[in-house]
Wavefront OBJ file of the C-alpha trace (Angstrom):
o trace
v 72.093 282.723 175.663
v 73.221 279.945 173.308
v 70.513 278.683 170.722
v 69.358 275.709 169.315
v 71.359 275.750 166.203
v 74.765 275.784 168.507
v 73.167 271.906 169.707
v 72.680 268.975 167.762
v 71.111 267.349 170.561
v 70.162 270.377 173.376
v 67.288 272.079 173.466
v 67.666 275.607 175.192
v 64.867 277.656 176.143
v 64.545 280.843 179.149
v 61.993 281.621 181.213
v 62.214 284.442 183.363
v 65.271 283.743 184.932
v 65.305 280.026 184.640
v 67.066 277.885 181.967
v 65.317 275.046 180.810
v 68.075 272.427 179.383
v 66.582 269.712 177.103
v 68.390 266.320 176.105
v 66.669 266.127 172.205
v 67.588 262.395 171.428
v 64.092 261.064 171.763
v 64.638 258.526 169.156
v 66.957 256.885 171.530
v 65.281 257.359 174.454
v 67.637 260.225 175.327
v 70.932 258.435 175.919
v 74.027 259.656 176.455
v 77.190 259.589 174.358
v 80.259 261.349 174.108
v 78.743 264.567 171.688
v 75.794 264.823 174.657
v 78.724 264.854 177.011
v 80.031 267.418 175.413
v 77.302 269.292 174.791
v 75.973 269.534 178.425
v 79.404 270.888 179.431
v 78.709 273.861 177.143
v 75.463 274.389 178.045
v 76.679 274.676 181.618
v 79.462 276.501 181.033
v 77.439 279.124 179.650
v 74.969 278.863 182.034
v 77.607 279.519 184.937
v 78.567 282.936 183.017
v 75.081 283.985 182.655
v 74.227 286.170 185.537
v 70.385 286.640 184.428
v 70.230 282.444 184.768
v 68.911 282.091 188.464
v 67.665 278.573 187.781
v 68.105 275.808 186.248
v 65.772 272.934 184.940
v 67.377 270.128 183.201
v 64.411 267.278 181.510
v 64.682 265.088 178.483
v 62.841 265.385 175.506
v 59.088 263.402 175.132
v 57.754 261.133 178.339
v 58.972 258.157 177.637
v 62.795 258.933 178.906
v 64.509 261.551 181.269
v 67.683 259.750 179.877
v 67.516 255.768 179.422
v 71.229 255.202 180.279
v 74.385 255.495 178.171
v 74.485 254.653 174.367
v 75.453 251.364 174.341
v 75.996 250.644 171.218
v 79.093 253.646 171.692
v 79.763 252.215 175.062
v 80.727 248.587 172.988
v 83.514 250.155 170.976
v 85.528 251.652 173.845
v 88.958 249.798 174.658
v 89.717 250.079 178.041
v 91.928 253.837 177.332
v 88.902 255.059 175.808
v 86.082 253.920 178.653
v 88.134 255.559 181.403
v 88.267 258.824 179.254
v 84.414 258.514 178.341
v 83.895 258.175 182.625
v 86.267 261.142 183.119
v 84.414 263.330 180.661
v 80.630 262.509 182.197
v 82.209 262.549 185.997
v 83.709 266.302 184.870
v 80.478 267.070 183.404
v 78.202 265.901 186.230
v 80.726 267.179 188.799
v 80.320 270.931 187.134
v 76.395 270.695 187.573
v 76.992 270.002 191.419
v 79.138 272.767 191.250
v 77.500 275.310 189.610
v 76.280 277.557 192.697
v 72.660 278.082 190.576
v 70.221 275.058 191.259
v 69.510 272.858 189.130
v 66.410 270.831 189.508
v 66.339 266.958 187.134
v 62.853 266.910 185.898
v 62.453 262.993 185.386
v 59.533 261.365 183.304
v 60.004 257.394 182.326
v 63.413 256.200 182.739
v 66.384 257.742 184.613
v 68.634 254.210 184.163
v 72.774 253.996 184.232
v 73.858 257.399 182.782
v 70.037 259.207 183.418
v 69.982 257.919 187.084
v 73.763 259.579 187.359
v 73.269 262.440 185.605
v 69.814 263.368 187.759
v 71.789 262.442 191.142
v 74.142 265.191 190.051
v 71.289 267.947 189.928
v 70.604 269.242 193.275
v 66.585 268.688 193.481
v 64.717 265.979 191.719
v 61.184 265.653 191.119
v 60.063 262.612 189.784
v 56.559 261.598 187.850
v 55.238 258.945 190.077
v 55.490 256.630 186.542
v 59.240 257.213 187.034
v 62.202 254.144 187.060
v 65.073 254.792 188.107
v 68.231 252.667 188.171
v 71.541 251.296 188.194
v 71.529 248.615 185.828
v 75.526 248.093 184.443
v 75.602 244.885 186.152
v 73.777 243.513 183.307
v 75.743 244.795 180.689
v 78.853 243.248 182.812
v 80.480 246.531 183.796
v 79.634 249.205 186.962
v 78.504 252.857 187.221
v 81.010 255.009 185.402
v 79.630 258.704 185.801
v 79.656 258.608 189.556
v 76.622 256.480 190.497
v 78.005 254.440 193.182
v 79.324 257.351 194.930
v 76.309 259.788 194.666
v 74.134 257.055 195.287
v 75.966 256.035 198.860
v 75.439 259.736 199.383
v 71.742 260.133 199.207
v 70.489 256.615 199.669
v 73.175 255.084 202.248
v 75.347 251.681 201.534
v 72.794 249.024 201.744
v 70.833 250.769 199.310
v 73.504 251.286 197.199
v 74.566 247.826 196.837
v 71.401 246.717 196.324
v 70.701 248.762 193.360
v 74.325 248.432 191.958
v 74.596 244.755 192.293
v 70.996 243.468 191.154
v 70.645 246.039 188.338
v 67.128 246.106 189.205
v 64.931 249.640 188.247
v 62.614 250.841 191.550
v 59.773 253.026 191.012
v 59.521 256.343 191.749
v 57.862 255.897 195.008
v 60.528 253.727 196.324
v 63.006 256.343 195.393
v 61.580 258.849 197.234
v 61.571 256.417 200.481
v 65.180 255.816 199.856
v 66.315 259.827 199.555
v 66.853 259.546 195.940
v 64.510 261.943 194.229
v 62.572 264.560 196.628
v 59.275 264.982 195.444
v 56.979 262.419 193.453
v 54.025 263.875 191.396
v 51.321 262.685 188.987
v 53.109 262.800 185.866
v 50.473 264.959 184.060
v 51.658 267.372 186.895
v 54.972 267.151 186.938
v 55.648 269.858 184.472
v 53.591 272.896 186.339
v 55.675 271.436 189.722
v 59.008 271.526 188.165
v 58.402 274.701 187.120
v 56.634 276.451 189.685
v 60.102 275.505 191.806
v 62.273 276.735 189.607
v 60.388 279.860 189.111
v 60.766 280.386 193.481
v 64.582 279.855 193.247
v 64.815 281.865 190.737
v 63.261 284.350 192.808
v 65.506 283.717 195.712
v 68.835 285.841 196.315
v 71.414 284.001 193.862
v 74.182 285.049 196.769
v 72.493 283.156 199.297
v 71.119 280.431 197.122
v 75.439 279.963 196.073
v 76.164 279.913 199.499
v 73.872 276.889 200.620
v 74.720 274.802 197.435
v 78.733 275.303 198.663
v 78.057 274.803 202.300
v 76.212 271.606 201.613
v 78.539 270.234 199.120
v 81.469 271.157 201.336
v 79.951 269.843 204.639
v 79.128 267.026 203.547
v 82.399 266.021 202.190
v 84.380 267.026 205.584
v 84.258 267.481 209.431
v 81.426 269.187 211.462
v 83.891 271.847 212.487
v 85.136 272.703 209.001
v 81.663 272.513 207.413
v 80.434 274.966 210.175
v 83.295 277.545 209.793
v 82.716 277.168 206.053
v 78.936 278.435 206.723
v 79.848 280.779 209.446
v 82.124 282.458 206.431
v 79.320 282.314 203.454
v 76.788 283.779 206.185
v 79.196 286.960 207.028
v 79.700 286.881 203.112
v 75.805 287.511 202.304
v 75.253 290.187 205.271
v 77.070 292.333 203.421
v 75.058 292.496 200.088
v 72.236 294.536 199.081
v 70.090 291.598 198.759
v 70.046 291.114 202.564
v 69.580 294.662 203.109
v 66.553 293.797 200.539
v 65.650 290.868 202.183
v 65.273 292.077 205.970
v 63.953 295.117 204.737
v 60.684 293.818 203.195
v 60.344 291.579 205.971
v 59.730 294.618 208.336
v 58.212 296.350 205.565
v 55.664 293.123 204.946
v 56.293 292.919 201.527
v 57.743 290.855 198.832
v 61.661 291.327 198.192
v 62.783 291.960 194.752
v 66.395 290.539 195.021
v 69.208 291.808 192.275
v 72.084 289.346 192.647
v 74.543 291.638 194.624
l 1 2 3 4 5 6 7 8 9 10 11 12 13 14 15 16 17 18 19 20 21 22 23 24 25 26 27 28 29 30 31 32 33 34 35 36 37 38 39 40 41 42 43 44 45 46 47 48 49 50 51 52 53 54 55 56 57 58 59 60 61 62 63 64 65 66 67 68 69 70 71 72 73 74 75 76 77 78 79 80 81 82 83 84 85 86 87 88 89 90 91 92 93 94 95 96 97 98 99 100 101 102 103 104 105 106 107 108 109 110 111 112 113 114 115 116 117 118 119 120 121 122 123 124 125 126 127 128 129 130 131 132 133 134 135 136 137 138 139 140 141 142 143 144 145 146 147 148 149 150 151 152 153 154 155 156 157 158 159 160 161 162 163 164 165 166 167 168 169 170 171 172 173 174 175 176 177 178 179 180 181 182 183 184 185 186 187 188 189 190 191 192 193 194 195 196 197 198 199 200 201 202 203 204 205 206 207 208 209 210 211 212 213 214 215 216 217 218 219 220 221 222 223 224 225 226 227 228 229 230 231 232 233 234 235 236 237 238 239 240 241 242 243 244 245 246 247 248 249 250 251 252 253 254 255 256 257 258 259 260 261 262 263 264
């Protein structure tokens, strides 16, 4: 497991089988720059070799910020060379997340704006405190999403939607995310914690074969044809029948018991 000292601005922590990742930038209400960037990408990395990681739970550091958007005062500097490498490195980053085959589940307090709002769209489950605001806002700062927000946004919340948020800038509640697809549970926010984990604690109980195989099929049918998206989860199906963990699984069901699944 990497530790603490490896980050300058990561806080790692396990617990029983899930990883809890921590943006530690609460000075600056957790914003992204390019060493964040960076270090995500080798938290995940490491994550995606770590076998005894079933879960994930990624959160920012204090309550007033899941992430408040990019660092701006970075963002500023960049010539045009330099922004389209600093939107290639957090689309690469994000895009691993999706891709992980472990779920990861964005646990957002305060704001999720810009960067925060892209970064938790990335995860594949978000619960939100119902204090939450969440938002596009790089209108106002005269540019548009760079980390993937207008496409993972027209994913989960449709085109009107989309435009809406893009083009006025303006935060919604977490409520009103919910409504629109965007986060999928709201809680009180003095709950939020004990939800976020209790969730990660059942996928982490859940066979990591099968668990991989719905992430893929999801991310694959939705980005193709009915016919190639079913074939796709016709193949991960026959895939898990033949590992011990369905044996497991179908096993204590007859057996009326809790299954204990391995990851094989």
């Amino acid at each position: 497991m990497p530790t603490d000292s490896q980050f300058q601005h990561l806080l790692i922590e396990d617990r029983d089988g899930v990883r809890v990742v921590t943006i530690n930038r609460p000075d600056k209400l957790n914003a992204l720059n390019h060493a964040v960037l960076t270090e995500l990408r080798d938290a995940f990395r490491a994550i995606a070799d770590d076998a005894s990681v079933r879960a994930v739970v990624l959160r920012g550091a204090g309550e007033k910020a899941f992430v408040a958007g990019a660092d701006i005062a970075e963002l500023a500097a960049l010539s045009p060379t330099q922004a389209r490498d600093f939107s290639r490195h957090g689309q690469r980053m994000m895009r691993s997340i999706e891709l992980l085959g472990k779920p990861v589940i964005a646990m957002i307090q305060g704001y999720a704006l810009g960067g925060g709002m892209e970064l938790a769209m990335s995860c594949h489950l978000r619960i939100a405190a119902d204090n939450a605001k969440l938002g596009q806002p790089e209108i106002n700062l005269g540019v548009l999403p760079g980390f993937g927000g207008t496409q993972r946004l027209l994913r989960l919340a449709g085109r009107g939607a989309t435009l809406e948020l893009c083009l006025t800038g303006t935060p919604i509640g977490a409520q009103r995310a919910y409504e629109l697809g965007i986060v999928n549970r709201v809680v009180a926010a003095a709950q939020i914690e004990a939800d976020t984990f209790a969730l990660a604690a059942q996928l982490a109980s859940a066979a990591p074969q099968a668990l991989r195989g719905i992430l893929d099929a999801v991310q694959v049918g939705g980005e193709c044809g009915l016919d190639a998206g079913l074939e796709f989860e016709t193949q991960a199906f026959a895939v898990c029948t033949s590992s011990n963990d369905m044996r497991e699984g179908t096993r204590a069901f007859l057996e009326r018991r809790k299954p204990v699944f391995v990851g094989n």
